[in-house]
C-alpha positions as CSV (number, residue, x, y, z in Angstrom):
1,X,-12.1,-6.3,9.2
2,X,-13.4,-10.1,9.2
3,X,-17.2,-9.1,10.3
4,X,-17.0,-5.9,8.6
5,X,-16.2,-7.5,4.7
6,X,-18.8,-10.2,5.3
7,X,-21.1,-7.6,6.5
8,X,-22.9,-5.4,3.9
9,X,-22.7,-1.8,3.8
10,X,-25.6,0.0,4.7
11,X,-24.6,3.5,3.3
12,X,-24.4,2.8,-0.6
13,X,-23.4,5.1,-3.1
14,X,-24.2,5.1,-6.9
15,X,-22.9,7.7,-9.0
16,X,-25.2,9.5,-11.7
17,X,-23.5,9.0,-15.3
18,X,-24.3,12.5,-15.6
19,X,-22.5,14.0,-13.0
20,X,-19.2,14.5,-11.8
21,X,-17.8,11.8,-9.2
22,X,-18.2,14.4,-6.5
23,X,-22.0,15.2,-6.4
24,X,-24.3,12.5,-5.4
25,X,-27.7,12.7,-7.4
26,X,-28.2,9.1,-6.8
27,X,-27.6,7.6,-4.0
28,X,-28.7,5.4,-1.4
29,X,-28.2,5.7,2.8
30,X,-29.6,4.3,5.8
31,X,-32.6,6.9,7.3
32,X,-30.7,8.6,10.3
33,X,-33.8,7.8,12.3
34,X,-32.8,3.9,12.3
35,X,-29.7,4.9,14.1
36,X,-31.0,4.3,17.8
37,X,-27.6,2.8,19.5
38,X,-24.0,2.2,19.2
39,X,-24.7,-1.4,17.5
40,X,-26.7,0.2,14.4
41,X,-23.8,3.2,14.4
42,X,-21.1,0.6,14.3
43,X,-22.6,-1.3,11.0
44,X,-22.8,2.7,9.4
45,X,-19.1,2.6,10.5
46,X,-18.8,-0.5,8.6
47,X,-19.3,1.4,4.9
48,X,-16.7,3.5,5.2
49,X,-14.0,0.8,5.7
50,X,-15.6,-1.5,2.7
51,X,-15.6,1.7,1.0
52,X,-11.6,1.8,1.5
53,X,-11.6,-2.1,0.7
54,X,-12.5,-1.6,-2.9
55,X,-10.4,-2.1,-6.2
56,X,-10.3,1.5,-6.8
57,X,-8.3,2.2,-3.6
58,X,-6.9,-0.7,-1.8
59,X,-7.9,-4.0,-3.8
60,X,-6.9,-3.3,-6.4
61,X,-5.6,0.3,-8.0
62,X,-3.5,1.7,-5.2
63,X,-1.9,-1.7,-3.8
64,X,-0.5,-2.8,-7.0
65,X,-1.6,-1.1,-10.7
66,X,-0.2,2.5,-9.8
67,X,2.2,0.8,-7.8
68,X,4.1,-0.8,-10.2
69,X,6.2,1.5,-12.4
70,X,9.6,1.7,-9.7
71,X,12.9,0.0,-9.6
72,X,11.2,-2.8,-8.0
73,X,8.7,-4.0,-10.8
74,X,7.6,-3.8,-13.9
75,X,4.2,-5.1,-15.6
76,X,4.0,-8.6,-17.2
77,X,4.2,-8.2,-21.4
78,X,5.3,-5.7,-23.8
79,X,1.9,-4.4,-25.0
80,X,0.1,-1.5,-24.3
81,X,-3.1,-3.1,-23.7
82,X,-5.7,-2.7,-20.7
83,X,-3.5,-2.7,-17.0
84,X,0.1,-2.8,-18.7
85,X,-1.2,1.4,-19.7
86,X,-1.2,1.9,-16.4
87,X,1.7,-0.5,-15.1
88,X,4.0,1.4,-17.9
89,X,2.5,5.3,-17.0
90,X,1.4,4.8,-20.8
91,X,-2.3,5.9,-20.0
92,X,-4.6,9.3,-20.8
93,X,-6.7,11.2,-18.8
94,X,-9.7,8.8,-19.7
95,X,-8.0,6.2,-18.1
96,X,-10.6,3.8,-16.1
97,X,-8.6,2.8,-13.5
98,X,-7.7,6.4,-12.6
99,X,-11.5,7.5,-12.8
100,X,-12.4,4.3,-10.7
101,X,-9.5,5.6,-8.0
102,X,-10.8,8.9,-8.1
103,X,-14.4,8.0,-7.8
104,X,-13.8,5.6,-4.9
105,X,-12.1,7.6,-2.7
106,X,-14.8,10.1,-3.0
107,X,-17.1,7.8,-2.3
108,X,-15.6,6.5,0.6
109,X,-15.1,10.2,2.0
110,X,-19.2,10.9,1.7
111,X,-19.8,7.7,3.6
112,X,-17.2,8.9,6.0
113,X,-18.7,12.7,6.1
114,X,-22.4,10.7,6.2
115,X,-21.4,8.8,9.6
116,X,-19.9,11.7,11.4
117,X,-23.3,14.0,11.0
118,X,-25.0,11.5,12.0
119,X,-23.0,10.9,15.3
120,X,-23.4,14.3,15.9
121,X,-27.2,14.6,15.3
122,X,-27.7,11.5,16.9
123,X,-25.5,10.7,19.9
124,X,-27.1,12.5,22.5
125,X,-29.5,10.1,22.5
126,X,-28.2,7.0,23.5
127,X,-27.2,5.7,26.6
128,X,-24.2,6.3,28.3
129,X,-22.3,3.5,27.8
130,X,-22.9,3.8,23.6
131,X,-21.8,7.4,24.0
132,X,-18.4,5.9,25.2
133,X,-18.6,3.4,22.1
134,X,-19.6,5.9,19.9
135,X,-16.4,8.4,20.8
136,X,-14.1,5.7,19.1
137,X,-16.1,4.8,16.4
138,X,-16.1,8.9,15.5
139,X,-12.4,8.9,16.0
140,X,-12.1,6.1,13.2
141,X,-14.3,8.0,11.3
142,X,-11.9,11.0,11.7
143,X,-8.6,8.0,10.8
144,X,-10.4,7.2,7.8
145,X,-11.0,10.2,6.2
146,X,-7.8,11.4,6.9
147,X,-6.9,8.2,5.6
148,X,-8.4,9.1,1.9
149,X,-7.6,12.5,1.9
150,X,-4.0,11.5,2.4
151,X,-4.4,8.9,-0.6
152,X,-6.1,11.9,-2.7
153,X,-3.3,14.4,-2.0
154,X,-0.3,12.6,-3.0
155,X,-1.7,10.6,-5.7
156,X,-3.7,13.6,-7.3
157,X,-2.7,17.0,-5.7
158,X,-5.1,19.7,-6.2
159,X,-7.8,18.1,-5.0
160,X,-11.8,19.2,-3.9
161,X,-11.8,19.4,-0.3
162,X,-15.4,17.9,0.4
163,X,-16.1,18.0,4.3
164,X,-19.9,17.6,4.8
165,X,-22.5,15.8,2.7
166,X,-24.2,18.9,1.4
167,X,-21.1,19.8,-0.7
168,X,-21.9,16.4,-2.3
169,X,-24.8,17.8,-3.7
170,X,-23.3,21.1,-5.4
171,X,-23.3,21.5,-9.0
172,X,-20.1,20.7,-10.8
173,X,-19.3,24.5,-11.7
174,X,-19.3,25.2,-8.0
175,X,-16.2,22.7,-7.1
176,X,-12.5,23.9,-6.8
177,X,-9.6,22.6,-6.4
178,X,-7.6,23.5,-2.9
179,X,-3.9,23.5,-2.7
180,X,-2.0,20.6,-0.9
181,X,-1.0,22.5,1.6
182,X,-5.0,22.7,2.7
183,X,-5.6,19.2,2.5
184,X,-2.5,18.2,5.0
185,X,-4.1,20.7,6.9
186,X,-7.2,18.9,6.9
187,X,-5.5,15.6,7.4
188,X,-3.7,16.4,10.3
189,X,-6.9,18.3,12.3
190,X,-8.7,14.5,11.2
191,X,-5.5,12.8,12.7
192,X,-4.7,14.5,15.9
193,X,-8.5,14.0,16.3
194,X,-8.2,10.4,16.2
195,X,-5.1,9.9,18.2
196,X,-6.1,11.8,21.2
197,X,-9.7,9.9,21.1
198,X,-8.6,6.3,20.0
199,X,-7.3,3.6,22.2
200,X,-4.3,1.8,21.6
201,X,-5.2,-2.0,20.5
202,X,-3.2,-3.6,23.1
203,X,-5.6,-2.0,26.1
204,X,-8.7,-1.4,24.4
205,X,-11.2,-1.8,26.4
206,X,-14.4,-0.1,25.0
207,X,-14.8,-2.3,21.3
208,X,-15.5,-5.6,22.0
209,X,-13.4,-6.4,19.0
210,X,-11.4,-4.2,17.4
211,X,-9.6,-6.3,14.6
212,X,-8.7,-5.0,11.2
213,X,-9.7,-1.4,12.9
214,X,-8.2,1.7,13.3
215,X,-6.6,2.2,17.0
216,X,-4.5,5.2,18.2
217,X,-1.0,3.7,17.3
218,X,-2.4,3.2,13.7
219,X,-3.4,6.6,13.5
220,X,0.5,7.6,15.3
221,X,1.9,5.9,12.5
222,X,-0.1,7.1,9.7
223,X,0.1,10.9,11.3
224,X,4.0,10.5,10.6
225,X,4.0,9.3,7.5
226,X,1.4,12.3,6.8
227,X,4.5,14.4,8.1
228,X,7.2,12.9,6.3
229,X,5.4,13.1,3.1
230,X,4.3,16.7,3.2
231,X,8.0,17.5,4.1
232,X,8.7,16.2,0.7
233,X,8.5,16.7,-3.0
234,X,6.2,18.4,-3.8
235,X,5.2,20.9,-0.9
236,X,8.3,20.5,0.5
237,X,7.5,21.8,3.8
238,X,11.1,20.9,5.6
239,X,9.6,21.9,9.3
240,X,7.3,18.6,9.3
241,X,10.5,17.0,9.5
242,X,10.4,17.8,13.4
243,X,6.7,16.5,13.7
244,X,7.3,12.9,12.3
245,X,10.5,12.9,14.7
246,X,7.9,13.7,17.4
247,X,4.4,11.6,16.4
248,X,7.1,8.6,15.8
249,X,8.4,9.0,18.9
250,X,5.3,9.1,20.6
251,X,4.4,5.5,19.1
252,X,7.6,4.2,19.6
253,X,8.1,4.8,23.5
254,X,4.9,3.8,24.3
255,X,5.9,0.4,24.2
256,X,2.7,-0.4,22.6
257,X,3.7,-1.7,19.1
258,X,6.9,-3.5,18.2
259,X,8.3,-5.7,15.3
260,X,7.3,-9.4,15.0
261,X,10.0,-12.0,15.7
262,X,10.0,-13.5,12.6
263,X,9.8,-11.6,8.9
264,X,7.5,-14.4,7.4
265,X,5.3,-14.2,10.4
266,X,3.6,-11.4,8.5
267,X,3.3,-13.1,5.0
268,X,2.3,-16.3,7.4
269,X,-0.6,-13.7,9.3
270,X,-1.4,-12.3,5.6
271,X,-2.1,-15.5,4.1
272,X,-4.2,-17.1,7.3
273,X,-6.2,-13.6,7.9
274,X,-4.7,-13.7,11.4
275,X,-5.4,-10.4,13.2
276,X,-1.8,-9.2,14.8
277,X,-1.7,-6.0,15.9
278,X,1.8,-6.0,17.2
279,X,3.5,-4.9,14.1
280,X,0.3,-4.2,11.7
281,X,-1.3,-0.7,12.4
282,X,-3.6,-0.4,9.6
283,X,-4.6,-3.6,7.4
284,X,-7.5,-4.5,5.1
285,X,-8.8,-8.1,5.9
286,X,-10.2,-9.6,2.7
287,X,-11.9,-12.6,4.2
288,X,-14.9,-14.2,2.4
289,X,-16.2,-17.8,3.7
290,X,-17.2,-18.3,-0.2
291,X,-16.1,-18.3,-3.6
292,X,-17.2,-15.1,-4.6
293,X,-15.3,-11.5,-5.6
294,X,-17.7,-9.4,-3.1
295,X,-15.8,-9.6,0.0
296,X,-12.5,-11.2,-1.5
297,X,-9.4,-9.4,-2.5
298,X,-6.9,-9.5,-5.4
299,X,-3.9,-9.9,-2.7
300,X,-1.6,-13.1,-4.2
301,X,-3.2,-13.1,-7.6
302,X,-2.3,-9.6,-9.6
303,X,1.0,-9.6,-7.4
304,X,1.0,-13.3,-6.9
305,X,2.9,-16.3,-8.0
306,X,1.9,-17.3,-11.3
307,X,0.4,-20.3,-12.0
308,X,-1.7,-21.9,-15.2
309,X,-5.0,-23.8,-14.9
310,X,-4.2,-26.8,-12.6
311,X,-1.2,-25.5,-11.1
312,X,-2.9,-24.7,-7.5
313,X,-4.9,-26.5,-5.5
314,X,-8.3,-27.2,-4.8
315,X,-9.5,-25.8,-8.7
316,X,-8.2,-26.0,-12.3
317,X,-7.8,-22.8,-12.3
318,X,-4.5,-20.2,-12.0
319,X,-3.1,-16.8,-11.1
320,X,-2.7,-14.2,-13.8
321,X,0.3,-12.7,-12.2
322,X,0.5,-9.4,-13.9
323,X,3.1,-8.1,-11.1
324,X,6.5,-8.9,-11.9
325,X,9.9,-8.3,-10.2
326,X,12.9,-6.4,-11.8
327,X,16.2,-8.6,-12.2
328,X,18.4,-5.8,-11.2
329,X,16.6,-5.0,-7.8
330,X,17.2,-8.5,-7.0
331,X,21.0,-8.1,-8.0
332,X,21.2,-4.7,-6.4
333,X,19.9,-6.5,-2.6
334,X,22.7,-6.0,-0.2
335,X,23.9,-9.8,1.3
336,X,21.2,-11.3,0.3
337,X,22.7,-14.6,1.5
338,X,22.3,-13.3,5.0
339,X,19.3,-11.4,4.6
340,X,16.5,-13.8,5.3
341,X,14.1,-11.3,3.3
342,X,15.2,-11.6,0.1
343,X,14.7,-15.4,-0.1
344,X,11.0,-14.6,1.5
345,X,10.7,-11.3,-1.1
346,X,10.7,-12.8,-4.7
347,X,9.7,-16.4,-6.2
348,X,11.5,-17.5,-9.8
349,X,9.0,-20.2,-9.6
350,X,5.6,-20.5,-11.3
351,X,2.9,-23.5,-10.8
352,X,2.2,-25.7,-13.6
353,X,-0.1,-28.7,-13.7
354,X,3.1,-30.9,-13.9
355,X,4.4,-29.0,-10.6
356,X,6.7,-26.2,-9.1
357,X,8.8,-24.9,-12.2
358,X,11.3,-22.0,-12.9
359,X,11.8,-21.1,-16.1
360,X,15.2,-21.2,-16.2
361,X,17.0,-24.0,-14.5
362,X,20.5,-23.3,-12.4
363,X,23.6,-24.0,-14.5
364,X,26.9,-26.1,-14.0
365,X,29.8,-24.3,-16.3
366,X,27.3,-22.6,-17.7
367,X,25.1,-25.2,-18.9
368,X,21.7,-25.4,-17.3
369,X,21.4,-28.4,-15.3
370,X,18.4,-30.5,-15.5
371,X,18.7,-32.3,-12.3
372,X,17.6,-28.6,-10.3
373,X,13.8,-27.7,-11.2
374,X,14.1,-24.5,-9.7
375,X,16.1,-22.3,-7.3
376,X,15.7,-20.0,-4.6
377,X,19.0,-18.8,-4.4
378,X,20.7,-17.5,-7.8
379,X,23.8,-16.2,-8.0
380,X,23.6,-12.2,-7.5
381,X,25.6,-11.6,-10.8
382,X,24.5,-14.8,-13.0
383,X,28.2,-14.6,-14.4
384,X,28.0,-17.5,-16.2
385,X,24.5,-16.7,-18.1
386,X,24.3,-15.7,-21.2
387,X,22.1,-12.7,-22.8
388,X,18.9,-14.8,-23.6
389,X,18.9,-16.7,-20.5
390,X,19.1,-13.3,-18.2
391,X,15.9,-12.3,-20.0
392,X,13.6,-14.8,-19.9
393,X,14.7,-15.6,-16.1
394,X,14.1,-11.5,-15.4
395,X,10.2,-11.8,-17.2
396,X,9.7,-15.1,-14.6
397,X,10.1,-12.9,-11.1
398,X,6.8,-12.4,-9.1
399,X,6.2,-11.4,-5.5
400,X,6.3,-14.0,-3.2
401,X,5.1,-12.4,0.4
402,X,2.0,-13.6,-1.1
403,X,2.2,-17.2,-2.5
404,X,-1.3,-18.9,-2.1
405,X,0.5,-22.3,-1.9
406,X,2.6,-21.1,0.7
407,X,1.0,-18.8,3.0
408,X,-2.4,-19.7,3.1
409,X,-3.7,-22.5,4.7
410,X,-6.6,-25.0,3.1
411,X,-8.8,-23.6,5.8
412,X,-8.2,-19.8,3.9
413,X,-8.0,-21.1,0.6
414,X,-10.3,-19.4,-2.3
415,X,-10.9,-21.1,-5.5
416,X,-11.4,-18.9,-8.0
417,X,-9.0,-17.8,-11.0
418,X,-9.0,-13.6,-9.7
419,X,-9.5,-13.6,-6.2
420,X,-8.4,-14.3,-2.8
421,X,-8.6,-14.4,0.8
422,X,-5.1,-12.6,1.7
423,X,-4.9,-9.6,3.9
424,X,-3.1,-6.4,3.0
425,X,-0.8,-4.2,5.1
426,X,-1.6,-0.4,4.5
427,X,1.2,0.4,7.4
428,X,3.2,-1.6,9.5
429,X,5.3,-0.9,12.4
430,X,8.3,-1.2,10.7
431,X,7.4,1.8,8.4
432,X,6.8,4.0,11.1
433,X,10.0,2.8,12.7
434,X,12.3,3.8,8.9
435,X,10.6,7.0,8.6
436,X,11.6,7.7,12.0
437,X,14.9,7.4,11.5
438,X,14.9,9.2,8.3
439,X,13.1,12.1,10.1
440,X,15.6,12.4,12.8
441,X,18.6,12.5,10.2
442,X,17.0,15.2,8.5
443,X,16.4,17.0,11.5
444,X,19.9,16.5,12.8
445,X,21.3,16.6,9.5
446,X,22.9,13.4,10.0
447,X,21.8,10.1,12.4
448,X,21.7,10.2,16.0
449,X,21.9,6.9,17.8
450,X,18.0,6.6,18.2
451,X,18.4,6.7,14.2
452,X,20.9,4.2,14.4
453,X,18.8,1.5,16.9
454,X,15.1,2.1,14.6
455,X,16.9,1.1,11.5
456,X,19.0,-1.7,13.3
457,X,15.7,-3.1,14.6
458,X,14.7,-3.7,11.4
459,X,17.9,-4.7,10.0
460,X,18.5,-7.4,13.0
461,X,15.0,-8.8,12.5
462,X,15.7,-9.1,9.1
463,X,18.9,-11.6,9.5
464,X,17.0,-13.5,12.1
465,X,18.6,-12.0,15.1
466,X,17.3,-10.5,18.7
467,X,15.9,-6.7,17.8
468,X,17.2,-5.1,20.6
469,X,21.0,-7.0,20.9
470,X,23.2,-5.2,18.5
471,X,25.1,-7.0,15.7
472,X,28.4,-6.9,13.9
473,X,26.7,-8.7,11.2
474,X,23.4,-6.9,11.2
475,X,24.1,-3.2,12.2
476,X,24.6,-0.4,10.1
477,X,28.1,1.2,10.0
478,X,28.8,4.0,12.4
479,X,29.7,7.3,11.6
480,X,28.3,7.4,8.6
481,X,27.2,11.1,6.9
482,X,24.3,12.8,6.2
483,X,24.2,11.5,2.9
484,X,25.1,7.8,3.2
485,X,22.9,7.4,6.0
486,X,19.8,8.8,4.0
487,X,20.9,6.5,1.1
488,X,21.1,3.6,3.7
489,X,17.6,4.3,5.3
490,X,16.0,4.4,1.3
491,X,17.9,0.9,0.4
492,X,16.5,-0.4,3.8
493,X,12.8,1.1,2.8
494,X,13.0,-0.7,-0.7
495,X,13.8,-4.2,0.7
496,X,11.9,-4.2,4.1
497,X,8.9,-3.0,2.1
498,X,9.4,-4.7,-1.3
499,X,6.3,-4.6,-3.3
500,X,3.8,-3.2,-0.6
501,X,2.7,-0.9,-2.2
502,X,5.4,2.4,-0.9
503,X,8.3,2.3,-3.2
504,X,6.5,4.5,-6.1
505,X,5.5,7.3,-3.5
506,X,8.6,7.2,-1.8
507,X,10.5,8.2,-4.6
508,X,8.3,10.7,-5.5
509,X,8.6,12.2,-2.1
510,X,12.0,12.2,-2.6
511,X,11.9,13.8,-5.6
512,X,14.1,11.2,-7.7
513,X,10.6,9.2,-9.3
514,X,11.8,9.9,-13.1
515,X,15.4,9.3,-12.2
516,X,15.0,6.1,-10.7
517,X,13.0,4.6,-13.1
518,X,15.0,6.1,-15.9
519,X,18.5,4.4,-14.1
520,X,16.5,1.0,-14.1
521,X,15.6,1.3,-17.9
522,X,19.3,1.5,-18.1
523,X,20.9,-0.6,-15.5
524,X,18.2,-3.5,-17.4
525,X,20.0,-3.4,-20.4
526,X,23.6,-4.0,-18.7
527,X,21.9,-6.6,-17.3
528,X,20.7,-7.9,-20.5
529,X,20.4,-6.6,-23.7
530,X,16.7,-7.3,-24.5
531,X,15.5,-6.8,-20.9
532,X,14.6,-3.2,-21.0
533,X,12.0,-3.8,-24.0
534,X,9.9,-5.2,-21.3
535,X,10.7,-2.1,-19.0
536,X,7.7,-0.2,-20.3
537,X,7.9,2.6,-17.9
538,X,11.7,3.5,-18.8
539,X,9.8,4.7,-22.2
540,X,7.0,6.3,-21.1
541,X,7.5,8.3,-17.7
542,X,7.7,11.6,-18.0
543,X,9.9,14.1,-16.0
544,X,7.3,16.5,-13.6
545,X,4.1,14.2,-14.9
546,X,4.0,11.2,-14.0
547,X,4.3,12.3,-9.9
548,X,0.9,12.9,-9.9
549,X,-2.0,11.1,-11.1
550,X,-4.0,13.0,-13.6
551,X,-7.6,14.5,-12.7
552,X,-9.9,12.4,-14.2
553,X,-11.6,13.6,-17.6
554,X,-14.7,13.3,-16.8
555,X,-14.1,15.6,-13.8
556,X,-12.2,18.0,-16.0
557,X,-15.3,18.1,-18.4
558,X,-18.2,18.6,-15.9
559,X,-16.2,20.8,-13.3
560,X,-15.1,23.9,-15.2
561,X,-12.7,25.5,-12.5
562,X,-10.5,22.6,-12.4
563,X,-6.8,22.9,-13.7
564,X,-5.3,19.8,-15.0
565,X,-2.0,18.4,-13.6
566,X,1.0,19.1,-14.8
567,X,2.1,17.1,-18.4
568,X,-1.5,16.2,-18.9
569,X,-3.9,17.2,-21.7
């Protein structure tokens, strides 16, 4: 999305602080008579994906705040003050950052709904060749709205079903709420739409560019997670099972998309804003040529590395690092010695302006030893540490797929103390290959050797081996059952995809989000006794609430045939 973030959107959209997010009584477009050819429909095409580049959706909110109460992470401090309500699930109905989410991803559907009336009013009457241009840049319309309505369903539920710009312009007391089983139906037609009308990346020839953009095998992948999802909690719709098997498959044998050689490769792309479409399907490009927060993203800084003023380079200025890792999902990593993404996962370092420090340094018989400034490879059990020394190491953890010293280059590099210039993977391959394997043992009620290879292709990548040559080392055990191969697929979901952004959703789809964070509250304090005081989330997460986000207030004021979600008031 490199020209499309510097770009500025042409459809705008400003909310009225008297209505409800969904009605438009303010607004601003481009006239439809100024769209004469495929180059002025592709800049309209532009809004919708900076509308999905946003804090509300994937800048911010989506990526990393709501993301954060799991086994995986917990939010920096022990106070309920601004982001740490909604890093712990301790926030209300009024919270801001769930308005913001709500209101952006509306937002970003109009602009979506804007573009495709206007390709239909207008297409006819360009030439021929910026028909054919056109066709794709519909069918990424179609991806993207399917795209939001597929971040609307599972992080809200009930949810408006707004499919033309005139419904944008209804009162409040004319909105409803349609079921979820609607709005999967909705996102599948959009889907199906895109992937029989998009190109793959890797033989596109119609765009002239088509980095950072939706192609066919981004839509595949995204159609099966659709599936995978609405075969979970809470529709629960078990025959969708057979339809990820199926829209996986399709992706898979194409030959189209495979796994990078290298893990870090990614974090290496990420951090450089290299366009790779090999193993990224869909990912949000937040390059800016300047210091400013328009165009920029929060990628490396919220989930970042921390570091106080003067600890990076080029500025004295530093990372607030609000993202941090749980101790026990670091401890819980199977052979972690052998697995070169643990190591790549998680950073017990921070930047000073005296250097590269961890907070607490390796010990030798149990004292900590001077000599060694910081470590990358702790003992999985910390044995010989004591109670005080397990906590303060656990409140030191942060992501470190996204270290700014690491991963991007001087040539990438943003000085300022909240942004940055790192990309964001919304799906990758590797994803699409995990759900497939779940799918099939679902389907099959235990693995079949096609389950078997998509999980050992990730595996084998992961200890630095050859995909496709099976290893004794690498592979998953065979024979195992129903259950411990669903159990194996999970563990391999929460470490290939550490702190993406799909752990919290996962569980949820599962149906084990309150369970999971509730074991972590308490597997925290075996680890150490004062460690779980920092695990807001064990305290506040509620049982059959906190799987859905709740409507906004505002919405719930203004539209008076809306029903709350469940254990909200």
């Amino acid at each position: 999305m490199k020209k499309i973030i510097i770009c500025a959107t042409v459809v705008g959209l400003m909310l009225s602080t008297s209505s409800c997010s969904l009605e438009e009584n303010v607004y601003t477009q481009v006239d439809k008579s100024l769209i004469t050819d495929a180059t002025m429909a592709e800049t309209l095409l532009w809004g919708i994906y900076k509308g999905i580049s946003v804090d509300g959706i994937y800048r911010h909110n989506l990526s990393m705040v709501f993301a954060l109460p799991t086994d995986e992470a917990k939010i920096e401090g022990s106070s309920l003050v601004d982001v740490r309500l909604e890093g712990s699930n301790a926030y209300g109905t009024s919270s801001t950052y769930v308005q913001n989410t709500w209101s952006a991803l509306y937002a970003a559907v109009y602009e979506a709904n804007y573009f495709l009336e206007t390709m239909e009013e207008k297409m006819a009457s360009f030439s021929e060749k910026d028909q054919k241009l056109c066709e794709v840049y519909v069918a990424e319309a179609h991806a993207l709205r399917g795209l939001l309505y597929f971040e609307l369903v599972r992080w809200f539920g009930n949810v408006p079903l707004i499919v033309s710009t005139e419904q944008s312009y209804w009162s409040p007391s004319q909105y409803t709420q349609e079921k979820p089983e609607v709005i999967y139906q909705f996102i599948e037609k959009d889907l199906k739409y895109a992937v029989k009308n998009l190109p793959y990346a890797i033989n596109d020839d119609v765009r002239s560019d088509n980095s950072f953009r939706i192609s066919k095998g981004g839509a595949l992948g995204l159609l099966a997670k659709v599936y995978a999802t609405w075969a979970g909690y809470p529709v629960q719709d078990e025959s969708k099972w057979a339809l990820a098997v199926s829209t996986a498959q399709e992706l898979i044998s194409s030959g189209n998309h495979s796994l990078l050689a290298d893990f870090e490769q990614l974090w290496k792309n990420a951090g450089s804003n290299v366009w790779n479409a090999t193993e990224s399907l869909i990912e949000i490009s937040y390059y800016s040529p300047l210091s400013t927060n328009t165009s920029s993203g929060r990628v490396g800084n919220f989930n970042g590395v921390r570091a106080s003023a003067g600890g990076l380079r080029g500025g004295n200025h530093g990372h607030n690092a609000f993202f941090r890792i749980c101790p026990t999902f670091l401890t819980d990593w199977k052979d972690p010695k052998n697995d070169k993404r643990w190591a790549i996962s998680y950073a017990d370092y921070q930047y000073t302006s005296e250097g590269k420090k961890c907070m607490v340094q390796k010990t030798v018989d149990g004292v900590p030893n001077s000599d060694v400034t910081f470590l990358m490879a702790w003992e999985a059990t910390h044995a010989d540490w004591n109670d005080s020394w397990r906590t303060l190491y656990g409140l030191h953890l942060f992501p470190r797929k996204w270290d700014t010293e690491v991963y991007v280059p001087d040539d990438n590099n943003l000085v300022d103390n909240n942004y940055t210039n790192i990309n964001w993977y919304v799906l990758r391959y590797a994803d699409v290959l995990l759900l497939y394997a779940e799918a099939l043992n679902e389907v099959n009620n235990g693995p079949t050797s096609e389950a078997y290879e998509a999980v050992n292709m990730v595996r084998r990548r992961a200890y630095g081996l050859n995909i496709t040559t099976p290893s004794d080392v690498a592979d998953l055990e065979d024979g195992l059952s129903y259950e411990n191969f669903r159990q194996a697929v999970r563990d391999e979901r929460s470490w290939e995809l550490a702190f993406e952004g799909h752990r919290r959703q996962d569980l949820i789809r599962w149906g084990i989000y309150y369970e999971t964070v509730s074991h972590t509250y308490q597997h925290l304090a075996d680890w150490s006794s004062t460690a779980p005081s920092y695990y807001l989330a064990g305290i506040y997460t509620t049982k059959n609430k906190h799987e859905l986000l709740p409507i906004p207030q505002r919405e719930m004021d203004l539209c008076k045939k809306f029903k709350q979600n469940p254990g909200w008031k």
